[in-house]
N, CA, C and O atoms as a Tinker XYZ file with bonds, in Angstrom:
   280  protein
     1  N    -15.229000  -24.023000   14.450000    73     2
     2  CA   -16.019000  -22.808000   14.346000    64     1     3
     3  C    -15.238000  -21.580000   14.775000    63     2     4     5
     4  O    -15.132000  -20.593000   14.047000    81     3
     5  N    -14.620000  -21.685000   16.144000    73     3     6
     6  CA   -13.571000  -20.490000   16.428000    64     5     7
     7  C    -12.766000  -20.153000   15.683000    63     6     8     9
     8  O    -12.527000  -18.947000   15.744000    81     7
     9  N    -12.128000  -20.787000   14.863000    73     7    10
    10  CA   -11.221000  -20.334000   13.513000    64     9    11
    11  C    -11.578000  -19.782000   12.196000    63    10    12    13
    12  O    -10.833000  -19.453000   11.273000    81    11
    13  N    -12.862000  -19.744000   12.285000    73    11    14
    14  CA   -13.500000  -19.226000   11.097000    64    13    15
    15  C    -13.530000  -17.385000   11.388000    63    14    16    17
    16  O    -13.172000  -16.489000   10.624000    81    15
    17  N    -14.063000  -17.303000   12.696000    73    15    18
    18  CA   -14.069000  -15.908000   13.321000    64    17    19
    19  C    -12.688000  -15.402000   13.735000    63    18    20    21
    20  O    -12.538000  -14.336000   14.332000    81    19
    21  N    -11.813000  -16.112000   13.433000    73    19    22
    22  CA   -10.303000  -15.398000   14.123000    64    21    23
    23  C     -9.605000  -14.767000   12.868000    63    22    24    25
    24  O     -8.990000  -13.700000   12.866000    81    23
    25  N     -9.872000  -15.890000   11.436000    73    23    26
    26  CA    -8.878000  -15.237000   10.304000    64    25    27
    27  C     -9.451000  -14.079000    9.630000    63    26    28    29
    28  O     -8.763000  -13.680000    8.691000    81    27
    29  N    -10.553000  -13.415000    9.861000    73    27    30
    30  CA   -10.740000  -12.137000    9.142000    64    29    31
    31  C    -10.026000  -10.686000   10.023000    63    30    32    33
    32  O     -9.531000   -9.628000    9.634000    81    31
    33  N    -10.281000  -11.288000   11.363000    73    31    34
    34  CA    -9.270000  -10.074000   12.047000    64    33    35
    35  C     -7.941000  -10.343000   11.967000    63    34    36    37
    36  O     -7.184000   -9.417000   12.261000    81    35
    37  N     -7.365000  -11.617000   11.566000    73    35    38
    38  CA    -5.872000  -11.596000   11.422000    64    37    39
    39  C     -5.772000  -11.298000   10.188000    63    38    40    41
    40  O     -4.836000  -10.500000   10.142000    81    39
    41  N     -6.113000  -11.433000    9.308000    73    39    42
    42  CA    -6.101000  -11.053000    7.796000    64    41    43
    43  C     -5.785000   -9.524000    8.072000    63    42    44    45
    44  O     -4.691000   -8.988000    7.895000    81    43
    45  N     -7.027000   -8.877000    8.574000    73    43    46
    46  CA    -6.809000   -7.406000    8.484000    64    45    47
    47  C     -5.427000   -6.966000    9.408000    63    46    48    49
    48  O     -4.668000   -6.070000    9.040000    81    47
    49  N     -5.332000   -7.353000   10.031000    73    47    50
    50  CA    -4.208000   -7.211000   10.913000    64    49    51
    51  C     -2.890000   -7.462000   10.181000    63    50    52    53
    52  O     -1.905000   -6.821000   10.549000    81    51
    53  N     -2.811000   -8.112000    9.434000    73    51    54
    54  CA    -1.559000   -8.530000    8.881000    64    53    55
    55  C     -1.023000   -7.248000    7.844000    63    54    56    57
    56  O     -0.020000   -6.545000    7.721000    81    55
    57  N     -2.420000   -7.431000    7.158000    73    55    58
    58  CA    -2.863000   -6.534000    5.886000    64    57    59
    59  C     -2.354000   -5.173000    6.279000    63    58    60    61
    60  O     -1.478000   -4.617000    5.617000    81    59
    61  N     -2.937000   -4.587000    7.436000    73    59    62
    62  CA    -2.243000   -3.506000    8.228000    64    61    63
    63  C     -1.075000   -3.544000    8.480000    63    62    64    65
    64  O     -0.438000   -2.492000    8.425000    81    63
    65  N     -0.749000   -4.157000    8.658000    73    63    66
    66  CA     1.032000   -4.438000    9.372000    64    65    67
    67  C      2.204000   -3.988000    8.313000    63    66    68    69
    68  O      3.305000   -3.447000    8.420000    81    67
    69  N      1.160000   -4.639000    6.916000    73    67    70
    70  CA     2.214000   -5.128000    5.510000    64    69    71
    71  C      2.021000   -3.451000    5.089000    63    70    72    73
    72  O      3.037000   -2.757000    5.053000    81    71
    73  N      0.727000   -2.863000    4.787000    73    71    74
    74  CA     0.772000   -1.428000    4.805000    64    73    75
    75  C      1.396000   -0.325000    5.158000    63    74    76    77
    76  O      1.739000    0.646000    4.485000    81    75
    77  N      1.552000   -0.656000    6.693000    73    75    78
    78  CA     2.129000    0.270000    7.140000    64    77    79
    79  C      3.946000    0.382000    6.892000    63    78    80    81
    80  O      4.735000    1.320000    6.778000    81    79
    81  N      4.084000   -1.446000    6.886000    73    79    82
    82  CA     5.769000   -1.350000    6.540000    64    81    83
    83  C      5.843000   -0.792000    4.938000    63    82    84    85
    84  O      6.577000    0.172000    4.723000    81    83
    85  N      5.310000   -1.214000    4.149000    73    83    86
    86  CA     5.373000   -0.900000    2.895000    64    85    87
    87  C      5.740000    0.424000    2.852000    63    86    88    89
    88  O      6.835000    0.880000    2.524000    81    87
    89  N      4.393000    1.227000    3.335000    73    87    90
    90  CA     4.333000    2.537000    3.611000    64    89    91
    91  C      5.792000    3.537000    4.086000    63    90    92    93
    92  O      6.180000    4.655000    3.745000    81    91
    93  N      6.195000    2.739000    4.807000    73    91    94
    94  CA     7.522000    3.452000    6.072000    64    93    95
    95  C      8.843000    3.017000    4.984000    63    94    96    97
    96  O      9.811000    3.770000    4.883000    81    95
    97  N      8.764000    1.854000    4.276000    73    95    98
    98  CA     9.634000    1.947000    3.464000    64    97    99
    99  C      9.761000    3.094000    1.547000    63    98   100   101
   100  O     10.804000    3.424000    0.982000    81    99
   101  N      8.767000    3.291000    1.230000    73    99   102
   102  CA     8.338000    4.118000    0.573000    64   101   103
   103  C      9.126000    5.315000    0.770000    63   102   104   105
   104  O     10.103000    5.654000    0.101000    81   103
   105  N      8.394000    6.178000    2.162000    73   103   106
   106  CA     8.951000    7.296000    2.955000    64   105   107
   107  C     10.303000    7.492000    2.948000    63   106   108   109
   108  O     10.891000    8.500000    2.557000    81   107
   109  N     10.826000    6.376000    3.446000    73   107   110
   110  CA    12.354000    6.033000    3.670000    64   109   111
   111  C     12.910000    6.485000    2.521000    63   110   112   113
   112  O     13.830000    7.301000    2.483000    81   111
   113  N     12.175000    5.783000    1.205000    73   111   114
   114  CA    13.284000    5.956000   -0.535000    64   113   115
   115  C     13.439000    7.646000   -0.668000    63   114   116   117
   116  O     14.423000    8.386000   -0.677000    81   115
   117  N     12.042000    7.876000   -0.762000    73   115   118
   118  CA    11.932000    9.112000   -1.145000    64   117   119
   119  C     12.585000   10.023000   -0.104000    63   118   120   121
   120  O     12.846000   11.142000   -0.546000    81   119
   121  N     12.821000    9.867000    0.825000    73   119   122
   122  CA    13.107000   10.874000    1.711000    64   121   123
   123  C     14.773000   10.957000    1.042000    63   122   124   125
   124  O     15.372000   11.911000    0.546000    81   123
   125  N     15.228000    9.422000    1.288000    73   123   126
   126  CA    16.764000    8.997000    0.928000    64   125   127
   127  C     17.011000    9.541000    0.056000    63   126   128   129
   128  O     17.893000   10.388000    0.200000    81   127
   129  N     16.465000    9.400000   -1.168000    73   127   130
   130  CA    16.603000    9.890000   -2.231000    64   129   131
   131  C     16.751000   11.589000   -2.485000    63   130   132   133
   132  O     17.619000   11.972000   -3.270000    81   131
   133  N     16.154000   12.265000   -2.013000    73   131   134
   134  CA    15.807000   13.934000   -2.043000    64   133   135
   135  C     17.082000   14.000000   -1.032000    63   134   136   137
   136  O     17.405000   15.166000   -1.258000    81   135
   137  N     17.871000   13.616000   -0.227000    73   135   138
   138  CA    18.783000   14.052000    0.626000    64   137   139
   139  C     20.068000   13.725000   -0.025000    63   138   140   141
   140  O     21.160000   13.966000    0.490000    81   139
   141  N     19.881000   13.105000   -1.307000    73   139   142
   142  CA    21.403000   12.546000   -1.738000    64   141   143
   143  C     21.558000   13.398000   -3.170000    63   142   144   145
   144  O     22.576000   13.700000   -3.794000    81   143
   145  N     20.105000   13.674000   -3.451000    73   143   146
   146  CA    20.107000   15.062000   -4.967000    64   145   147
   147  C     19.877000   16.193000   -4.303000    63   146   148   149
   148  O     19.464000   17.186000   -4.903000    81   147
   149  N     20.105000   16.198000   -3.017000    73   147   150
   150  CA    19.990000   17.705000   -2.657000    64   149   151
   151  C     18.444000   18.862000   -3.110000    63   150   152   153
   152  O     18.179000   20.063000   -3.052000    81   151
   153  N     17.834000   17.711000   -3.505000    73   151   154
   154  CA    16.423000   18.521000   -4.027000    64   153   155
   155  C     15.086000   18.011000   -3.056000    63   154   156   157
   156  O     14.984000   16.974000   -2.402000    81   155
   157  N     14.308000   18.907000   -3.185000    73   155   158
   158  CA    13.115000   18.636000   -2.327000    64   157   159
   159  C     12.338000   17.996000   -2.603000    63   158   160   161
   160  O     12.351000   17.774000   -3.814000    81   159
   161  N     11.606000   17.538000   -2.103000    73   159   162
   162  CA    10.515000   15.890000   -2.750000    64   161   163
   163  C      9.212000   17.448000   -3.514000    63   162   164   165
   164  O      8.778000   18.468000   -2.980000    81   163
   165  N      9.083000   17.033000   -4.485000    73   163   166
   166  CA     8.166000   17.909000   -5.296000    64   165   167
   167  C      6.790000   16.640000   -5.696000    63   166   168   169
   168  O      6.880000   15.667000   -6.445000    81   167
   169  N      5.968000   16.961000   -5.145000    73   167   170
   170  CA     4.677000   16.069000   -5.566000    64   169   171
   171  C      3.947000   16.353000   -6.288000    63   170   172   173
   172  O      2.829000   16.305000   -5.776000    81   171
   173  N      3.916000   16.757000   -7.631000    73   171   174
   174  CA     2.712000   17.351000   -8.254000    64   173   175
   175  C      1.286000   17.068000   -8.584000    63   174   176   177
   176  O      0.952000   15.885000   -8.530000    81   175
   177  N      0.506000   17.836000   -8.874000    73   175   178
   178  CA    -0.999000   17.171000   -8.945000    64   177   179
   179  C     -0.958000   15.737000   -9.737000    63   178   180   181
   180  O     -1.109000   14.622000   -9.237000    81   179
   181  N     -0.744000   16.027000  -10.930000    73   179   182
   182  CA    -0.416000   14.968000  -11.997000    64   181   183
   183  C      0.000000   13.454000  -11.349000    63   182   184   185
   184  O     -0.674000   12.424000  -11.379000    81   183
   185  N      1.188000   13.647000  -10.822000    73   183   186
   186  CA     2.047000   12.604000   -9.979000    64   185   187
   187  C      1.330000   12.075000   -9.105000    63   186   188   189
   188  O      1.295000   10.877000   -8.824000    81   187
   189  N      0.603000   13.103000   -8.537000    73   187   190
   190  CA    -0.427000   12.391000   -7.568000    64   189   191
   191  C     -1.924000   11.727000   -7.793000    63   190   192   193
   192  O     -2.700000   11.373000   -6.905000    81   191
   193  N     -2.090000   11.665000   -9.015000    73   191   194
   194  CA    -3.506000   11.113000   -9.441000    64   193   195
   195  C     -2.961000    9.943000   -9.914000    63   194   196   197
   196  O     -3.475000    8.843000   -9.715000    81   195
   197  N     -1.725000   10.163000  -10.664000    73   195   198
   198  CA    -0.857000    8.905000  -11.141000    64   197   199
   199  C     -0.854000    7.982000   -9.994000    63   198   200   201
   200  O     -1.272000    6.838000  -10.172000    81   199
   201  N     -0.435000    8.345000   -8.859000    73   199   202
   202  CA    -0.224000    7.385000   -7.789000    64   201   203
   203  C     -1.300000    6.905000   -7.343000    63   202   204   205
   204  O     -1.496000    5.735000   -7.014000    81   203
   205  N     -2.277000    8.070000   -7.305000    73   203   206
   206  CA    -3.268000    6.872000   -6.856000    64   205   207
   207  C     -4.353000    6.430000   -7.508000    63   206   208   209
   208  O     -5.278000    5.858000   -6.931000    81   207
   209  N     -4.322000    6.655000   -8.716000    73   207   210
   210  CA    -4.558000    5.640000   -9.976000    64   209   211
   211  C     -3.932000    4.369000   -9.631000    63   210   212   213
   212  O     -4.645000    3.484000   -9.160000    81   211
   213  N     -2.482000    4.138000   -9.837000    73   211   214
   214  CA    -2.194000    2.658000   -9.601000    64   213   215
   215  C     -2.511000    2.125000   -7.910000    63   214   216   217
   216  O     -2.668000    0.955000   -7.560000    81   215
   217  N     -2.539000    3.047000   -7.240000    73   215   218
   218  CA    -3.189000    2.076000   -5.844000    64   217   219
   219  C     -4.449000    1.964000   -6.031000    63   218   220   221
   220  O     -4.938000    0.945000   -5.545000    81   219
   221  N     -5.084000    2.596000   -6.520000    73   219   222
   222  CA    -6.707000    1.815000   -6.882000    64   221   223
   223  C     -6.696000    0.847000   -7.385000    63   222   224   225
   224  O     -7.536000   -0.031000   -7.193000    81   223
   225  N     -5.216000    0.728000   -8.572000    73   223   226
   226  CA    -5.407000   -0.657000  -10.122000    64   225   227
   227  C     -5.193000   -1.999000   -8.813000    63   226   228   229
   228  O     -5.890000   -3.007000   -8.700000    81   227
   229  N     -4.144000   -1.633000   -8.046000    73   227   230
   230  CA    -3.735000   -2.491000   -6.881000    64   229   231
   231  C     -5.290000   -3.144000   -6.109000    63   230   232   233
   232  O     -5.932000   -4.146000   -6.424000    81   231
   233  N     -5.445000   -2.530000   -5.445000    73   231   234
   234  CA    -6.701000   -2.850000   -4.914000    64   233   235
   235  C     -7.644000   -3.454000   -5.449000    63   234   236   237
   236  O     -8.424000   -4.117000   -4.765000    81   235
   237  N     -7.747000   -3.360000   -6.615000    73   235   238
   238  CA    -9.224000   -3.924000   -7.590000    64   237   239
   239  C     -8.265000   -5.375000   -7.933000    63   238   240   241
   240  O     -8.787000   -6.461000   -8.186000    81   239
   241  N     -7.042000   -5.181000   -7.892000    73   239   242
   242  CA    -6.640000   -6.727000   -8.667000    64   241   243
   243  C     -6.441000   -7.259000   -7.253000    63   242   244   245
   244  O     -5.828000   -8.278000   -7.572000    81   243
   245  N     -6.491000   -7.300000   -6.289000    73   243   246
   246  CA    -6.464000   -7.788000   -4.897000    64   245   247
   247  C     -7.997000   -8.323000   -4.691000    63   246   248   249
   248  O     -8.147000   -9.529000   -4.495000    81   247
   249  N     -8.914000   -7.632000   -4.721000    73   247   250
   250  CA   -10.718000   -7.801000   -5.069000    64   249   251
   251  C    -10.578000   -9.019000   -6.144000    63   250   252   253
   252  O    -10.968000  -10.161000   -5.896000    81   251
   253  N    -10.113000   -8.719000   -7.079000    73   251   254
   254  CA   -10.349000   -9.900000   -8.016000    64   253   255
   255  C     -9.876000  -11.183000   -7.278000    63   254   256   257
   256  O    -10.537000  -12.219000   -7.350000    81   255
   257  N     -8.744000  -11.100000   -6.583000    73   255   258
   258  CA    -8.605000  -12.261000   -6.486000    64   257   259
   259  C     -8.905000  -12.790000   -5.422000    63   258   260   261
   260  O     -8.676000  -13.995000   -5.316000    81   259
   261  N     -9.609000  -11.948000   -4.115000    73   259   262
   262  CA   -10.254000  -12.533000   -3.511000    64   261   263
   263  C    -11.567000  -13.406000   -4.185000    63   262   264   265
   264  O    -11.826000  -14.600000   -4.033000    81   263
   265  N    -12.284000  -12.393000   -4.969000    73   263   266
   266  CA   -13.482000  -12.814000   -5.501000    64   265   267
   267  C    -13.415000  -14.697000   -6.189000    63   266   268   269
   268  O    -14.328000  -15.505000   -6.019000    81   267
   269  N    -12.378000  -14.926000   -6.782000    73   267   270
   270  CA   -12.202000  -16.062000   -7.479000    64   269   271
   271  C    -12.166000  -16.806000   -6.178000    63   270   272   273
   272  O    -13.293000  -17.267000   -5.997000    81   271
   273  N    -11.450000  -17.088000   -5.301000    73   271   274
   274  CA   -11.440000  -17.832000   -3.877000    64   273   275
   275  C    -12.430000  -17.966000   -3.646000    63   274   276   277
   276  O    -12.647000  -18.956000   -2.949000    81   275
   277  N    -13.756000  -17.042000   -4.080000    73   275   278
   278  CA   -15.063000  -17.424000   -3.241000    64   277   279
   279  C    -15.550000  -18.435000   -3.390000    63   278   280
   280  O    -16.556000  -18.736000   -2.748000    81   279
């Protein structure tokens, strides 16, 4: 019974963990990147609906596949 209540906070915990590295590596490219073309990271509206268009597509196919496990 105690193990049933432990893996949803380690799940999220992990889940967090993998986020945040993901995240810090992301930062890292782009930053790397704009310091080696000598140009400034330019984000435009466009670019940015784009992006998080595909982190939504991400998320819903993550949902799906929890959902099938059920």
């Amino acid at each position: 019974m105690g193990r049933k209540k432990i893996w949803p906070k380690a799940g999220i915990l992990a889940g967090g963990f993998i986020g945040a590295v993901v995240g810090m590596i992301a930062a890292f490219i782009l930053v790397n990147r704009s310091n080696k073309t000598d140009h400034p990271i330019r984000l435009t509206a466009k670019r940015s609906i784009q992006i998080g268009k595909n982190i939504l597509s991400l998320l819903h196919s993550i949902a799906e596949i929890a959902k099938g496990n059920s």
